[in-house]
C-alpha positions in Angstrom: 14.7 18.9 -29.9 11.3 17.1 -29.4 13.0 15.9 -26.4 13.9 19.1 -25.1 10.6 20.4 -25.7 9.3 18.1 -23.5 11.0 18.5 -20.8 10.6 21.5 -20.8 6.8 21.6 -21.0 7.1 18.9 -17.7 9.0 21.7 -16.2 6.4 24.1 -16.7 3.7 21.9 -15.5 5.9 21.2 -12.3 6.6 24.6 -11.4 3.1 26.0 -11.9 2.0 22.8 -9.9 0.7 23.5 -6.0 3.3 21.4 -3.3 0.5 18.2 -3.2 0.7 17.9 -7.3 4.1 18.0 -7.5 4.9 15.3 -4.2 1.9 13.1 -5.6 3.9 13.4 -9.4 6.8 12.1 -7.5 5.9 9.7 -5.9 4.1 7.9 -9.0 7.8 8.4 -10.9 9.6 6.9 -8.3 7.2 3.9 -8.0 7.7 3.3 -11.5 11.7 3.7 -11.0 11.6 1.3 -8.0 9.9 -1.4 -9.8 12.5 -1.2 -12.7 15.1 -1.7 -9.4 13.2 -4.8 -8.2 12.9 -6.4 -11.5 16.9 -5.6 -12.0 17.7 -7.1 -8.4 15.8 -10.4 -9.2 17.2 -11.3 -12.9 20.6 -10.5 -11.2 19.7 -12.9 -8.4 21.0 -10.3 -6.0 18.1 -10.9 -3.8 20.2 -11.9 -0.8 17.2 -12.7 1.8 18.1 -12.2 5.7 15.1 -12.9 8.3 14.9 -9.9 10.2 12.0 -11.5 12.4 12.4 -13.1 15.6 12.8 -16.9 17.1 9.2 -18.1 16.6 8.4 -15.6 13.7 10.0 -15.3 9.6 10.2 -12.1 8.6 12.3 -11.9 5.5 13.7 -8.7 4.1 15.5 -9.1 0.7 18.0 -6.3 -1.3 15.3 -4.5 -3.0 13.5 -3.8 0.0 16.5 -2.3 1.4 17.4 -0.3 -2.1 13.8 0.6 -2.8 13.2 2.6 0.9 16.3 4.2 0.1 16.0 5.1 -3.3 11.8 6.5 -2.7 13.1 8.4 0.8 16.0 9.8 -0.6 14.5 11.0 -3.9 11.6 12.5 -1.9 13.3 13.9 0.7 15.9 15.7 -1.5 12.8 17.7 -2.7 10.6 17.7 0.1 12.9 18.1 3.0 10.1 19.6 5.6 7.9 16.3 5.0 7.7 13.1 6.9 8.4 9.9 5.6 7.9 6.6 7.6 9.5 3.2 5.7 9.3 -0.4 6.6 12.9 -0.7 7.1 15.8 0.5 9.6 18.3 -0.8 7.3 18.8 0.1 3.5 21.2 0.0 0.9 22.4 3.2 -1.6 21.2 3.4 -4.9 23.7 5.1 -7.6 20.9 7.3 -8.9 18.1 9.3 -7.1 14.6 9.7 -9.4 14.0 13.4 -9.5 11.4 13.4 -12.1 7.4 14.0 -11.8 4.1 12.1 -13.5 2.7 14.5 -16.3 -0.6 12.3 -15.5 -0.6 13.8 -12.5 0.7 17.5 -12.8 -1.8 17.9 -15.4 -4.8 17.4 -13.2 -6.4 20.5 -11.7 -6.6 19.8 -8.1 -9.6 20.2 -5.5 -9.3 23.9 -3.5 -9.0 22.1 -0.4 -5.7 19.8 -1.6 -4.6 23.5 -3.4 -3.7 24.8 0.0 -1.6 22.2 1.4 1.8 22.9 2.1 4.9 21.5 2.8 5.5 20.7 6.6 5.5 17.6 9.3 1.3 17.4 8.8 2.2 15.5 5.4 3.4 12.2 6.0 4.7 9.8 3.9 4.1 6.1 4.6 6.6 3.5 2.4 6.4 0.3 1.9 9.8 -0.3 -0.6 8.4 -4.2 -1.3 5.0 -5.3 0.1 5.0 -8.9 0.0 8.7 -9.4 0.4 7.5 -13.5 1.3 6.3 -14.0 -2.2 9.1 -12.1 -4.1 11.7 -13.8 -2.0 9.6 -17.2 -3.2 10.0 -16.3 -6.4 13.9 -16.8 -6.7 12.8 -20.8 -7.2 10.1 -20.3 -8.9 9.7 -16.7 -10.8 6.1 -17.1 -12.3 3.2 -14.2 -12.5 1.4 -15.9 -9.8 3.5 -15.5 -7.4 5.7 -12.1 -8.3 2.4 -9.9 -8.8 1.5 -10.5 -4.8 4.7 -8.1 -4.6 3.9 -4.2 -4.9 5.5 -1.0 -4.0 3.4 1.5 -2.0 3.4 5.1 -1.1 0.7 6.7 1.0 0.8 9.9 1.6 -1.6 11.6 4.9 -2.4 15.0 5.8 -3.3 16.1 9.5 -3.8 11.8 10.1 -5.6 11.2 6.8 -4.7 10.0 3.8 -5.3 12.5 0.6 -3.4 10.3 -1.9 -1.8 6.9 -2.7 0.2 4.7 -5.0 0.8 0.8 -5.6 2.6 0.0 -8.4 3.1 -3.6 -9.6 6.2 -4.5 -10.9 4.7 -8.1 -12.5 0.4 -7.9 -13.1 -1.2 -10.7 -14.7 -1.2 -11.9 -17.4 2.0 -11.7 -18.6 4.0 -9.9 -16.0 3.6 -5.8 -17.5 4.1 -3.6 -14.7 1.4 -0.9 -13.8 1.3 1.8 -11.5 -2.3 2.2 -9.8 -2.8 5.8 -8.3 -5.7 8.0 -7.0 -6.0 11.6 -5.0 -8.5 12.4 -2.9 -11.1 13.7 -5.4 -9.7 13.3 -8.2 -10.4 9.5 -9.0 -8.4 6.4 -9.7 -5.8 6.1 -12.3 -4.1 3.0 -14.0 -7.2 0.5 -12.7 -10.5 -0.5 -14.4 -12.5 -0.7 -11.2 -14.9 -4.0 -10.8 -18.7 -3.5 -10.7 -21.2 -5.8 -8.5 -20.1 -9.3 -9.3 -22.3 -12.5 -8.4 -19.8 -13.9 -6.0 -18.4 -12.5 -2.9 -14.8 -13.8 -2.9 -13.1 -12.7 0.5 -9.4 -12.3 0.2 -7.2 -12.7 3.4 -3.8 -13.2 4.3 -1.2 -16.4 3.0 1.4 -16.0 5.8 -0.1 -14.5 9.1 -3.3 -16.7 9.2 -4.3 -17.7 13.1 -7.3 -18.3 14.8 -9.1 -15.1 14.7 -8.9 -14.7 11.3 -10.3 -18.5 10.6 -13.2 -17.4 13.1 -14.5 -14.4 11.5 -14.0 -15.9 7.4 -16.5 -18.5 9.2 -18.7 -16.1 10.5 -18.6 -14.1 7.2 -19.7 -17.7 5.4 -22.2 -18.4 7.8 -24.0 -15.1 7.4 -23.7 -15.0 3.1 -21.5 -12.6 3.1 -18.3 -14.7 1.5 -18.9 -17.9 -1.0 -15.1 -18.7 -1.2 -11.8 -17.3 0.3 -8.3 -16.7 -1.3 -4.8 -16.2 0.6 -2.6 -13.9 -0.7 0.5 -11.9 0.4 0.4 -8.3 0.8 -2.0 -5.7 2.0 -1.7 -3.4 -1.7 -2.1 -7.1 -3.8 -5.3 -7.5 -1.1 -6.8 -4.5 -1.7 -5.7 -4.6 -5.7 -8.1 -7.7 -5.7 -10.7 -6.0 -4.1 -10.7 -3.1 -6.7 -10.6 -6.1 -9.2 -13.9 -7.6 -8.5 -13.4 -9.5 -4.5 -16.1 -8.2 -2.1 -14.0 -7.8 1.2 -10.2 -7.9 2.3 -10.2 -9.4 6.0 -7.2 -9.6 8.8 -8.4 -9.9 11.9 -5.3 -10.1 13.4 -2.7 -7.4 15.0 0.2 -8.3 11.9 -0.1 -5.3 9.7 1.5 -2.2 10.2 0.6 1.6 8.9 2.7 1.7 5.7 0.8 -1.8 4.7 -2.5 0.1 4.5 -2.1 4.1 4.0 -1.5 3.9 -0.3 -4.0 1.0 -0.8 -6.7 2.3 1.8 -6.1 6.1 -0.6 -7.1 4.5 -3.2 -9.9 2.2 -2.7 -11.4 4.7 -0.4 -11.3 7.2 -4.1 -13.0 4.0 -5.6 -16.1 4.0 -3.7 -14.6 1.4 -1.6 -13.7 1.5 2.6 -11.3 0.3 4.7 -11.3 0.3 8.7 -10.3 -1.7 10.9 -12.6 -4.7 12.3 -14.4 -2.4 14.6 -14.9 0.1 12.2 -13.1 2.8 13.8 -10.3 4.6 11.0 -7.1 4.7 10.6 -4.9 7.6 11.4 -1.8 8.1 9.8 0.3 10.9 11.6 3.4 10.8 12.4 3.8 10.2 16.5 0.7 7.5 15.7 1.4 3.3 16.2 2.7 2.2 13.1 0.9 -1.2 14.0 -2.5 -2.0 12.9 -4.0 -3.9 16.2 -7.3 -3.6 15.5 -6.9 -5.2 12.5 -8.0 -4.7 8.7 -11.2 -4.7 6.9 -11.5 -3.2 3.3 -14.8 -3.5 1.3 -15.2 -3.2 -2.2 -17.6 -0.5 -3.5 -20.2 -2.2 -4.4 -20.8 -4.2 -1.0 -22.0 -2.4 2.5 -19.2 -2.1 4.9 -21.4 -2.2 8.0 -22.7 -5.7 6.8 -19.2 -7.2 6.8 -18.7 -5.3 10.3 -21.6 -6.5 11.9 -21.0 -9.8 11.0 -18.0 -10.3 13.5 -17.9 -11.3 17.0 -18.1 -8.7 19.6 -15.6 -11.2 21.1 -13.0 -10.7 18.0 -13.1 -7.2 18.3 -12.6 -6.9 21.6 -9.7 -9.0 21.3 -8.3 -6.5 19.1 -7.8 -2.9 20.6 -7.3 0.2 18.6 -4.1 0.6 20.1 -1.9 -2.4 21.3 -0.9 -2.9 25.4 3.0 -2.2 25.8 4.9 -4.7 25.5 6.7 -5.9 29.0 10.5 -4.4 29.6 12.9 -7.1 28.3 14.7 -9.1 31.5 
């Protein structure tokens, strides 16, 4: 009975919830359901890891990238159908079961007028990323500790009119002991499921493991040089980046062209709620609508709240940035 009861009180909140509530209290359910997938995939050792990169390039994709993107898109979709959603992946694998229920956290929340008013249609977008650091999870078939399966996370950003208004990264395996969380903020509303890290003495910039060139050695150099970093971490994954930077790091840096719109959109949502910025190296925004490049080339910065952004900007080259345009030259016709 209690359980009826209870489901029938998340019914009520769902119903009497505007369109944003209710795709928001999805999206944090089906997080949460897609990290139970991940975690079944990997102690079934059904990881089955193909490299869907090119000749002088690994990019690996494993099964629960494939599964997750289907099971988020189709559970979305089947009750947002006018929405947009953008994934990683071109190929996925069916799930049994679709999630189709809602976050009480969230559909209890009263939300801000201006969020109130949005409706369903192709202005909401939905950027997916079913396993952001696929390297490290795929890693962890040999050697399944904390260390490396937290780098992996599950994020959902979701934009209206190019901005985002809402985003979620939830981490299968956090540290200490490997407990899953689900970290989620709305424009306005704050940041749920994260104690977020006040000024801290040292400025630790985090950057990435696996797509480290020349660029990105040249402006951590710059950023030492000028006080602004007193040691450096690589990591995999834009959402595990930006997780450390809400955790006490001062600045997430890629100067590089390797990160793509679904990489940013749910962890930029969310520090952004925190206090916190994220541009790329030139300081110019992202914009997340549909018909936009889904790759980053001007690269990433994200600052934690209680550092300036415009110290960490003005601290690159003029050279670097130039080097990395807002949007990317098209690539030449294949012979």
């Amino acid at each position: 009975i209690l359980t009826d009861r209870k489901m029938s009180g998340e019914a009520e909140l769902y119903n009497n919830a505007c369109f944003l509530s209710r795709l928001v209290a999805s999206a944090v359910k089906v997080a949460d359901t897609a990290g139970d997938l991940i975690k079944g995939i990997l102690e079934r050792d059904e990881l089955a890891v193909i490299d869907k990169g090119s000749a002088d390039f690994y990019d690996p994709q494993t099964e629960a990238d494939r599964a997750v993107q289907y099971l988020i898109v189709q559970s979305l979709h089947k009750k947002f159908p006018d929405i947009s959603i953008i994934g990683e992946e071109e190929k996925v694998s069916a799930v049994m079961k679709l999630e189709d229920g809602a976050s009480v956290d969230v559909l209890s929340l009263s939300f801000p007028a201006e969020l109130e008013t949005i409706e369903e249609s192709k202005d909401l977008v939905v950027w997916v990323d079913p396993v952001d650091g696929t390297t490290e999870l795929s890693r962890a078939k040999n050697n399944a500790s904390v260390e490396w399966l937290q780098q992996a996370t599950v994020l959902i950003g979701i934009a209206y009119k190019g901005s985002v208004v809402a985003g979620v990264i939830h981490q299968p395996w956090s540290p200490p002991n490997g407990a899953n969380r689900t970290i989620w903020a709305v424009k306005g509303l704050g940041v749920h499921g994260i104690e977020v890290a006040k000024a801290q003495k040292e400025k630790i910039v985090v950057t990435t493991r696996s797509h480290g060139t020349a660029t990105v050695e040249e402006a951590l150099q710059e950023l030492e040089r000028r006080g602004l970093s007193t040691s450096v971490e690589k990591v995999g994954g834009a959402g595990f980046k930006v997780l450390k930077v809400l955790e006490g790091a001062a600045a997430y840096v890629f100067a590089s062209a390797g990160c793509k719109k679904w990489d940013t959109a749910a962890p930029e949502a969310i520090l952004v709620e925190a206090g916190g910025k994220l541009t790329d190296i030139s300081g110019r925004a992202m914009v997340y609508s549909a018909d936009v490049q889904k790759l980053n080339s001007g690269g990433v910065l994200a600052t934690a709240p209680w550092v300036n952004h415009e110290d960490y900007l003005n601290a690159l080259p003029d050279a670097l940035k130039e080097s990395l345009p807002q949007v990317a030259a098209p690539r030449p016709p294949k012979k």
